[in-house]
C-alpha positions in Angstrom: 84.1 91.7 -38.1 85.4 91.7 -41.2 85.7 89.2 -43.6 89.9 88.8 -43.1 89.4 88.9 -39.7 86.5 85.5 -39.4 89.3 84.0 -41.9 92.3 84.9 -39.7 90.2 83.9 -36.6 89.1 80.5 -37.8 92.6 79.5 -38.8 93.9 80.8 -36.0 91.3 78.7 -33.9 91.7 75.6 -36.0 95.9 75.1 -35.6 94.9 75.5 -31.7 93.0 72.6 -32.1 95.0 71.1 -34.3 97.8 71.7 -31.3 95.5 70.3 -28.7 95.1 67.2 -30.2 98.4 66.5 -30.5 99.5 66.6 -26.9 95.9 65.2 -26.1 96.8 62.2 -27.4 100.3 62.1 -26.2 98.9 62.7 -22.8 96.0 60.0 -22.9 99.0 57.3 -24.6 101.6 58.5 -21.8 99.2 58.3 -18.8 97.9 54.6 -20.3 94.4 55.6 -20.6 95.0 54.1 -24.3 97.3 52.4 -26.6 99.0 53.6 -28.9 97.2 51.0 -30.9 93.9 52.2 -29.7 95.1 55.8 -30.3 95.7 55.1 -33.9 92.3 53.2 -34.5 90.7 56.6 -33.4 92.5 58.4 -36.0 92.2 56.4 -38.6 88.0 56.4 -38.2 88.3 60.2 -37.8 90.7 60.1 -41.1 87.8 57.9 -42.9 85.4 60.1 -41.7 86.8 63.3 -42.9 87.5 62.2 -46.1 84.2 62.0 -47.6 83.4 65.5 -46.6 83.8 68.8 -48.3 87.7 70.5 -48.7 87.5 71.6 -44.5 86.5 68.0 -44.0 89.3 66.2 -46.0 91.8 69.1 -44.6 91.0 68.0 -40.9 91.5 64.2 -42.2 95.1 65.3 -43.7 95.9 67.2 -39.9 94.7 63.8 -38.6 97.1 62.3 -40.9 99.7 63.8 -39.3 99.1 63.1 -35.9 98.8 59.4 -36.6 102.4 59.2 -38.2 104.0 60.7 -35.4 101.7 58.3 -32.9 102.8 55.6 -35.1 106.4 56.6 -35.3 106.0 57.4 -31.4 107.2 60.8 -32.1 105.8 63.6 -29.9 105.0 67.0 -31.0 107.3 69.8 -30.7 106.6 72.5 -28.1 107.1 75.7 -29.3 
């Protein structure tokens, strides 16, 4: 594999997961498994987490980031 491919692959494979975790936690707030208060909590220790680790680290934090505005504005993600 070549070295654009791994590159391609990995971003490809981490805006999945970034995807997942958005309607993950829409699913868990909708069904009332958890708050939205609970949901945000868990963000913000992932955030805190992330952000003392290397530039892949704090870039997960910032994609964290932007699930817990839309929990916290109550907005769910698009589907496209």
């Amino acid at each position: 594999m070549t070295e654009n491919n791994f590159e391609l692959e990995t971003q490809s494979s981490a805006i999945a997961a970034f995807t997942l975790a958005q309607f993950a936690f829409w699913a868990l707030i909708e069904s009332g498994v958890i708050s939205t208060e609970k949901a945000s909590d868990m963000l913000t220790q992932g955030i805190a987490a992330h952000s003392k680790g290397d530039l892949a680290n704090q870039q997960a934090g910032q994609m964290l980031q932007t699930i817990l505005d839309m929990v916290q504005r109550d907005q769910r993600p698009p589907a496209n």
